[in-house]
N, C-alpha and C positions, 0 to 999 in steps of 0.2 A: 098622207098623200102618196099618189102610187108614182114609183119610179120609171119616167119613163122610158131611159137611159142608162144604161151597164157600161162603166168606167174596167176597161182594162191593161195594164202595161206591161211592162218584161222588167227581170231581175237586176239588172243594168241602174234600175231607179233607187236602189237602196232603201226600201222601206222597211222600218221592223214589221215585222208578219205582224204583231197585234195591232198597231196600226193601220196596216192595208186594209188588215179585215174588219176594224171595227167601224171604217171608214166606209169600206163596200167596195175595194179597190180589189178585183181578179189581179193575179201576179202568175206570169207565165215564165218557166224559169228558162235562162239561157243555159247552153248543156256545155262542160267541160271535160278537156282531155288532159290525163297524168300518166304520162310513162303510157300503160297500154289501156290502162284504165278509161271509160265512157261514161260520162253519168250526166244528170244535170247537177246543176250547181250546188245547188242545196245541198246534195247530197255529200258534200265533199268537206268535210271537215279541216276547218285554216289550219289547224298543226299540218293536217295531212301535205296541205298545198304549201305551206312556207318551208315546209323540210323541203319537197320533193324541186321546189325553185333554188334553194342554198345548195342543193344537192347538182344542179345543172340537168334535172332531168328534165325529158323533153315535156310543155307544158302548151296547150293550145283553146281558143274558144270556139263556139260553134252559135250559131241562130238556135231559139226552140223551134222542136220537131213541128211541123205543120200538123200535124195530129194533136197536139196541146194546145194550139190557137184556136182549132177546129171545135173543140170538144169543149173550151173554153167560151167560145159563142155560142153554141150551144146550151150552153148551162143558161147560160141569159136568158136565150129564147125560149126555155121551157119555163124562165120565171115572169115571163110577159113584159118583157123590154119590146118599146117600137124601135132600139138603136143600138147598136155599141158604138161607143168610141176609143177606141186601141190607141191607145201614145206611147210614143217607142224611143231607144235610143237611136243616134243620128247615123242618116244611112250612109255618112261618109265613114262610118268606123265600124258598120255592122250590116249586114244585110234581114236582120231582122224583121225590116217593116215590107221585104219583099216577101218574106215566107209568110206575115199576117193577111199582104193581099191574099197570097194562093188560097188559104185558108178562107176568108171573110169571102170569095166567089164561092164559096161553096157552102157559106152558112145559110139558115134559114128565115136570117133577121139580118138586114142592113149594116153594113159594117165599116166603120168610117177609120181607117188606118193615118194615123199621123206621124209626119216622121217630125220631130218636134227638135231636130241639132240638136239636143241635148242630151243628157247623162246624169248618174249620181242624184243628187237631189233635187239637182233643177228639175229635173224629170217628175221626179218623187211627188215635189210639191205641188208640181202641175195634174198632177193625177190627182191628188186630194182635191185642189180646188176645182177641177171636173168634179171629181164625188159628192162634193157638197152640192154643188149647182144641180146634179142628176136628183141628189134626195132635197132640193128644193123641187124639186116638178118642173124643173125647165126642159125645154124640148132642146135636139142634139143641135143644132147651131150654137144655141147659148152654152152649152156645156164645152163646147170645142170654143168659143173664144174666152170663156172661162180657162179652160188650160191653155190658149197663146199667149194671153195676159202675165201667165206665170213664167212660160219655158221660155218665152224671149225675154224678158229682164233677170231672170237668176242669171248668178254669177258665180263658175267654180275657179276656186283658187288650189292648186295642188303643189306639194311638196315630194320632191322623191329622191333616194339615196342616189338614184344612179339613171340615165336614159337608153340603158341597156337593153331593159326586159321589152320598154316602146319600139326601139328600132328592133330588137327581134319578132318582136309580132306585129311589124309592117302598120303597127298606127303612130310612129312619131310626129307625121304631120310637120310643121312648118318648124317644129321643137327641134329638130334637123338643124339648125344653124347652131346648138347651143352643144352641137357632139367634138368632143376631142374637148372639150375648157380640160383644167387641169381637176383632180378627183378630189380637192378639198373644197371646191368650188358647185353647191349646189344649187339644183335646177327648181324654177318654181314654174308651174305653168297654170293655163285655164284651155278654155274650149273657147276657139272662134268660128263662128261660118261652120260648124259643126264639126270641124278637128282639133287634136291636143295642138295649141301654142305656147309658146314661150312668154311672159312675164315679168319675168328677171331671174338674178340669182344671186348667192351670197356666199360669202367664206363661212362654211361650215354651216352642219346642222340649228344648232343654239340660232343662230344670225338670221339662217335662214326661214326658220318658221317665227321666228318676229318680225321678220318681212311679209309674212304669208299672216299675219294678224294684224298689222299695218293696214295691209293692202283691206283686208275684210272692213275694217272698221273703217276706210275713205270709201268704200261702197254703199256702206251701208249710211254714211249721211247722219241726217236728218229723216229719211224714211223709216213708215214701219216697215218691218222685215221679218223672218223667219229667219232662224239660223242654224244650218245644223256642220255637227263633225264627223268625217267617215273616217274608220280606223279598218284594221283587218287583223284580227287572231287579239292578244292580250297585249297591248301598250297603253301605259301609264299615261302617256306621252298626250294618248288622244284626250285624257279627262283634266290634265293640265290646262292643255288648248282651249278647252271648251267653257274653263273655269274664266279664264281669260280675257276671252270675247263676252262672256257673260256680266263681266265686270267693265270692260272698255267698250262695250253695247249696249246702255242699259234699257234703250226705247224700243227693243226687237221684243217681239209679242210672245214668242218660242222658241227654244233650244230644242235641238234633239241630236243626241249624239248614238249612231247606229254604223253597225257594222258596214261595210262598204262588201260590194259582189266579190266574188269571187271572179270573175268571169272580169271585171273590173279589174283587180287588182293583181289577175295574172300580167296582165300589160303595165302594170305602175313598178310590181316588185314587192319583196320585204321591204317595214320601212317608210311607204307611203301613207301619207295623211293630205288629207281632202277636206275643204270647207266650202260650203254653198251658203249664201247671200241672196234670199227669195226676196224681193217685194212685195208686200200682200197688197 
């Protein structure tokens, strides 16, 4: 059946590459700065970025270049799509989905920009469940409430050593109330109305992400769900977690435990783990 729809998103969604692509999901990466260093993301190796963060060097994210979006619908259009539909991370912590519009006025095929408040793998999953629905033969309405379906009921739950690296890159968000606790006292948050919030928090590490497993496992009910873990660079920590919830989850359809952005995780810190809760 011919597709008629090209599903594309940004790096922010944490897919593993062999999944985006074996799905059909284009991945536009978001571009990162280290010290003087410019690249996109990808390109930036976790040791490189968790030294260069422990280190206090300067560390910043950017939107993809409008030439990546550009060239990115493009590709589509030259494989006989009537549509894209672009789903992005939330434009209240990224300007992203403004540089896809720039880009999609200027493609040569219809280009449906969504800014979907979400991140991580709420995003992720919504962009699969567009893919699917695109290499079903549904035309672009169905494939966009195919992905609303998904990015408004996922639920991210995150953990982090410290709210330092959020407030220095200006996305703490409402997480603000939880600045000054004392430093054995860790922060858990999620994403609401499309910024980082607060959630709770617990004495210490250990305490704290069995709260952040708690929490996953009263989300996830009695529904089926998808379940994944975002880690960043080598931690044991993340494949604990994941054993975990795969044992205190047993009705969720899928695990996937995958690295988390870069571009992400400049704003979380060393340290952070992330758990999304999709509804299928």
């Amino acid at each position: 059946m011919r597709r008629r729809v090209a599903v594309v998103t940004d790096s922010s969604a944490c897919l593993p590459p062999q999944l985006a692509a074996t799905s059909g999901v284009a991945v536009v990466q978001l571009q990162l700065q280290v010290g003087d260093r410019f690249d996109e993301e990808a390109w930036v190796a976790p040791e490189d970025l968790i030294k260069a963060m422990q280190a206090g060097r300067a560390v910043s994210t950017s939107p993809p270049d409008p030439g990546a979006f550009f060239w990115t619908y493009q590709d589509a259009a030259a494989q006989g799509v009537d549509a894209v539909v672009s789903l992005h991370i939330s434009e209240k912590m990224s300007q992203t989905c403004e540089v896809a519009r720039q880009a999609a006025a200027q493609a040569s095929v219809p280009v449906h920009v969504v800014d979907t408040s979400a991140i991580s793998m709420s995003l992720g999953y919504a962009a699969l469940a567009a893919a699917q629905a695109a290499g079903a033969g549904w035309d672009v309405r169905q494939v966009i409430a195919a992905a609303q379906r998904r990015y408004s009921t996922g639920t991210e739950l995150i953990y982090v050593d410290t709210l330092e690296y959020l407030r220095k890159g200006g996305r703490i968000g409402a997480a603000q109330a939880l600045l000054g606790t004392a430093l054995s006292m860790k922060p858990l948050l999620t994403i609401k109305n499309g910024q980082v919030a607060p959630s709770g928090r617990a004495l210490g590490t250990d305490r704290a992400i069995k709260k952040l497993v708690d929490a996953a496992v009263k989300r996830a009910g009695n529904d089926q769900v998808d379940v994944a873990v975002q880690h960043y660079g080598p931690d044991e920590r993340a494949v604990t977690l994941l054993d975990t919830l795969k044992a205190r989850i047993p009705r969720a359809r899928n695990f996937v435990l995958t690295q988390a952005s870069s571009a992400v995780f400049a704003h979380l810190g060393p340290g952070a783990l992330g758990v999304t809760v999709s509804p299928v």
